[in-house]
N, C-alpha and C positions, 0 to 999 in steps of 0.2 A: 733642627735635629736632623744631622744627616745620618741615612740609614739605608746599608745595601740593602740586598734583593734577601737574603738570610735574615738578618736583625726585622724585616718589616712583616717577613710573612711569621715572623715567632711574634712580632707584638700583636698581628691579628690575630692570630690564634689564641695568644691569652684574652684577647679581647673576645673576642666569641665564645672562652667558656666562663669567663666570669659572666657574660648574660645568660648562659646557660643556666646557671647557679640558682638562679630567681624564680620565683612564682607568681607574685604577685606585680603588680601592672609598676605601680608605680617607683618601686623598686627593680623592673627589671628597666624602665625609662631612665630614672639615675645610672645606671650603669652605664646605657647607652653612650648616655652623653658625658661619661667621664670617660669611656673608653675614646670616643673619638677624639675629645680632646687632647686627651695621653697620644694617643695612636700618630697624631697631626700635630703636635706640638706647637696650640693655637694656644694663647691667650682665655679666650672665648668660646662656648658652647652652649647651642641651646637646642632641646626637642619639643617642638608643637603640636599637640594630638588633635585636629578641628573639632570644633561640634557644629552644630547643622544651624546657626545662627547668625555665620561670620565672624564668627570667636573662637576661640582655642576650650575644648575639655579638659586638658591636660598642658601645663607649659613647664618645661624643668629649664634651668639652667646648673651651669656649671662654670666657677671661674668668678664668681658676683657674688659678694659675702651678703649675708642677711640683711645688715642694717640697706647696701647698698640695693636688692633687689623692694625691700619694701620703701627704698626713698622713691624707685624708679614711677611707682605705683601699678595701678591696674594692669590687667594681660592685655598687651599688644592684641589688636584685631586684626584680620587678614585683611591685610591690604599691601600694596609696595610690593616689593621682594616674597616676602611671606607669601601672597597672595599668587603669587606667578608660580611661586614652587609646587603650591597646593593644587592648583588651577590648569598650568599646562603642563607640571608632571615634568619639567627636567633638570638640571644641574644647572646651576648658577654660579659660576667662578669670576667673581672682577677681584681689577687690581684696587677701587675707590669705589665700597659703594656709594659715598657720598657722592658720587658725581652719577652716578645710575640716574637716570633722567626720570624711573619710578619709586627713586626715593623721596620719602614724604616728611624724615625729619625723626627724633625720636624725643623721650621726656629731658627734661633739662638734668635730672639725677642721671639720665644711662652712660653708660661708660663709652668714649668716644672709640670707634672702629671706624677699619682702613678697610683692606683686603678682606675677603668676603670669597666662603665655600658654602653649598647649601644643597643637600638634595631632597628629593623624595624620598618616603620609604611607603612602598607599593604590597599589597596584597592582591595580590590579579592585576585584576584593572580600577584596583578601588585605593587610591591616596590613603593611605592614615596616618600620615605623621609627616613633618619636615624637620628636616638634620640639618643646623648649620652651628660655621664656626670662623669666628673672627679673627685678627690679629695673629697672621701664624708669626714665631719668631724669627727673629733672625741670629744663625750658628756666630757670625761676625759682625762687629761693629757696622764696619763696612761691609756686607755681606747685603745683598739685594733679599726684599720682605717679598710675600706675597706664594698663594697658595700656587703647586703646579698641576701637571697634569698627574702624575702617578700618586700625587694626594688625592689627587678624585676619583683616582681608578681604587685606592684604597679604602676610602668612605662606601665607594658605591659599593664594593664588598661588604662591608660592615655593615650598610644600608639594608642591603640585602637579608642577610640574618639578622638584623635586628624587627626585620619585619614579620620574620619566624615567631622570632621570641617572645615579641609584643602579640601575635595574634594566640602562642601559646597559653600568655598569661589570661589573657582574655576570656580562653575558654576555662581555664582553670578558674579564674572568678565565678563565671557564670556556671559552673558546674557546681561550685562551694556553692552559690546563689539558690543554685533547685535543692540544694542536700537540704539546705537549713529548711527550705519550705515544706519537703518531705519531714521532716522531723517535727516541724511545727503543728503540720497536719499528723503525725501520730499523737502527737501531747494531748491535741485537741479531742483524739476520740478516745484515749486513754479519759480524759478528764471526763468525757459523756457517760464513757462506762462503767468508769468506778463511781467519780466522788455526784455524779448526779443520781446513779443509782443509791446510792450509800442516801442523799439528802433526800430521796424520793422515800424508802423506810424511812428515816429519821421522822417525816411528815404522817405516816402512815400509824409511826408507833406513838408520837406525841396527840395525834387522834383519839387513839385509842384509851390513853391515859386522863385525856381529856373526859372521856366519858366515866369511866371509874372512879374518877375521884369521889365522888359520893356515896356509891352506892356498896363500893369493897375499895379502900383505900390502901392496902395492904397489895391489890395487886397492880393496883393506880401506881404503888411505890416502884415496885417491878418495872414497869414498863418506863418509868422517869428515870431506872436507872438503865435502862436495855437504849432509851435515849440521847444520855451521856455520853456511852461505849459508842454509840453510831458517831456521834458527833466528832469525839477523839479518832476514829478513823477516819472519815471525813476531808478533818485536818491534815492529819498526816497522810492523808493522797494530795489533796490541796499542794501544802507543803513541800512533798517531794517532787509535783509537777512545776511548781514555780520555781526550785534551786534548778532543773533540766533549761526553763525558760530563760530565767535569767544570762544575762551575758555576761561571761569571763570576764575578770579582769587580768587577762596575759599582758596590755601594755603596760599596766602599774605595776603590777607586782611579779610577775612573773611566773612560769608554768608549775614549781614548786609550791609557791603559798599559793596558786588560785587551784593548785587540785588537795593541798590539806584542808584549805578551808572547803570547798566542794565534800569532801568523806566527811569532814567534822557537820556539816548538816546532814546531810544523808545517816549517821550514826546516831543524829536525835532525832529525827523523822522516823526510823525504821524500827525493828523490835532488836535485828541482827545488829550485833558490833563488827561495826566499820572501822577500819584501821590505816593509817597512811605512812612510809618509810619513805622516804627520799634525802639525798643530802649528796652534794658534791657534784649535782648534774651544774656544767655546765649551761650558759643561755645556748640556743638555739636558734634557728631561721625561724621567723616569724609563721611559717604554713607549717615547719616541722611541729610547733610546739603549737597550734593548733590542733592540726591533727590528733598528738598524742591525746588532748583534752577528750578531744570527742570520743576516738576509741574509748578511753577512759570510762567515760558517762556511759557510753554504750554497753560496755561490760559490767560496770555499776548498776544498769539499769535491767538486763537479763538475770541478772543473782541475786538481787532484791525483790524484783516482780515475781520470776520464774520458777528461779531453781529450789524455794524454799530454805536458803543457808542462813544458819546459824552465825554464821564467821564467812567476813569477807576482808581480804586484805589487800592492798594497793602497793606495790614497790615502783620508783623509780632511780635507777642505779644507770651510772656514768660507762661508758661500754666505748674504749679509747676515746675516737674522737666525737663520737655520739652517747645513744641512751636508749636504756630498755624498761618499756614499762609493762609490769607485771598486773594481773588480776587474777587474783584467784580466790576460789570459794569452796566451801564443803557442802554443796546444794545437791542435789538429785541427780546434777550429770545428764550427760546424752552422749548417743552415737553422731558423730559429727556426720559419718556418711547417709545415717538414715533420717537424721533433719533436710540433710540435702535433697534426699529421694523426695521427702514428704513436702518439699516447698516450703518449711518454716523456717526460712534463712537465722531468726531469731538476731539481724541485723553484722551476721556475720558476712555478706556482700558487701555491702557500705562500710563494715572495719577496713575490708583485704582492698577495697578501694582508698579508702582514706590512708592504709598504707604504702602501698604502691604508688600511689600519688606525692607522694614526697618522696621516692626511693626510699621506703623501706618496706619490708617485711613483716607478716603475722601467720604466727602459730596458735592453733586451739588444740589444747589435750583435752578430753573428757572420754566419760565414760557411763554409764548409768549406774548411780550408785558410786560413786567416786568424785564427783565434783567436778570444778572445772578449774584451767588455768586460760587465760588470753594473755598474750604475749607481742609485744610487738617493737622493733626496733630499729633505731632511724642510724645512719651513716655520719659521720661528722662532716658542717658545709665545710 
């Protein structure tokens, strides 16, 4: 692929914002390695993430159909080339690496490669990943193969931001990683304060019934039914903590049926009618239509516990090339500004995060005595 100085720096640039786009690790790795592919008009591409074993965490390819990657079998170990890239950290351009004097051979499935590009991709002083890419074409029959210099001046660009992006996503996991742990630790003391208090009467009243039964059965009766009632709440704290618990299913079914079925529990758990409207949303980026979930539950989970509402309703509506999902209740309301003064975020921090974090946006109307809406809405990828 021949390409002035115009045509190359517009394919990087598409390349750098399609990594842009991503959040997640291993989707913003695929990209990497399709973009340089693309970008180099190789044949062949592949990104290795180390782990601290002499192995690869992470290995994507690009350019090797399925069948053809699981005949190859197990991930390459650092060793050969790999291990040089990893090890002293610089650009590796031959014309054969078959003849590379530290080449050690490959599985009899891998696909046979000539010329050979290969860099690091560096966060400081610290390696995390090797870029390479095989078999670049060639524009004419007759036309000489083999990667040049201004391919490696263009990788190492790419190298460069892709090492952004990968330590972006990184953190963005590991920030989803402490959310959910914070969240876990609230369920938990949600569950100590309700449903063990709730079984702590339950034990206290079934005591007490114990002893009356003989002597006034009639108030023995009372209490075996003040037992039931505890029991049936219980439950349904139980209940509404284990659907918060439970993990989505966004990859089956997608962010539509896994937030109807979410309100349609929630609606038989609660006393309040839960309701759900969606229809016509497009799918979304996988962190977007996360996100939305959680907002979701979170707003679900303040107007059920909090606001005391009667009626709680849930919309998610198509908003060009995104979506906006709506929560709103007829509950007690608050001053948004004097929650804030008072320090009961009532998990409106980790919303405008969890929004923000995918580029988008959330609003909270309320007011005391008026109810609340949350509101939040994400941009089309």
């Amino acid at each position: 692929m021949n390409q002035g100085p115009g045509s190359g720096l517009a394919a990087v640039s598409s390349a750098l914002l399609a990594m842009s786009r991503h959040l997640e690790v291993r989707d913003v790795l695929k990209t990497i390695v399709a973009s340089a592919r693309e970008l180099l008009d190789a044949q062949y591409a592949a990104l290795g993430v180390p782990d601290d074993h002499g192995g690869f965490a992470q290995f994507v390819v690009d350019g090797v159909s399925d069948a053809q990657w699981k005949a190859i079998g197990p991930l390459p170990r650092q060793h050969g080339i790999l291990a040089a890239m990893l090890h002293e950290a610089r650009p590796e351009r031959l014309a054969d690496v078959r003849k590379d004097p530290r080449f050690e051979g490959w599985p009899s499935a891998h696909p046979d490669m000539s010329d050979f590009l290969g860099l690091p991709i560096r966060d400081g002083d610290e390696t995390i990943g090797a870029l390479f890419l095989a078999n670049k074409r060639c524009p004419k029959p007759e036309g000489s193969c083999g990667f040049t210099e201004e391919d490696e001046e263009l990788l190492s660009i790419l190298a460069q931001h892709a090492a952004i992006a990968l330590t972006n996503a990184r953190l963005y996991e590991r920030s989803r990683e402490l959310t959910i742990a914070e969240e876990r630790s609230r369920l938990a003391h949600e569950l100590h304060d309700a449903v063990s208090q709730k079984l702590f009467s339950l034990r206290l009243t079934a005591q007490a019934a114990a002893r009356l039964v003989d002597r006034d059965p009639s108030r023995a009766k009372g209490e075996l039914q003040q037992v039931a009632a505890l029991a049936a709440e219980a439950a349904d704290e139980l209940r509404a903590a284990v659907v918060e618990l439970r993990p989505a299913a966004l990859d089956e079914d997608g962010l539509v049926a896994t937030l109807r079925t979410h309100v349609q529990v929630l609606d038989r758990a609660h006393s309040a009618s839960v309701s759900f409207a969606g229809q016509g949303v497009r799918a979304l980026p996988a962190a977007q239509e996360e996100a939305l979930l959680r907002v979701a539950q979170e707003a679900l989970h303040n107007a059920l516990r909090h606001s005391g509402a009667q009626t709680v309703d849930v919309t998610l509506d198509r908003r060009g090339g995104g979506a906006v999902l709506r929560v709103t209740d007829d509950g007690s309301g608050f001053d948004p500004q004097t929650v804030r003064r008072a320090g009961r975020h009532l998990g409106l921090v980790s919303m405008r995060d969890r929004a923000s974090g995918v580029g988008g946006t959330l609003t909270v109307e309320s007011a005391p005595g008026k109810g609340t809406t949350i509101e939040m809405e994400v941009p089309g990828g």
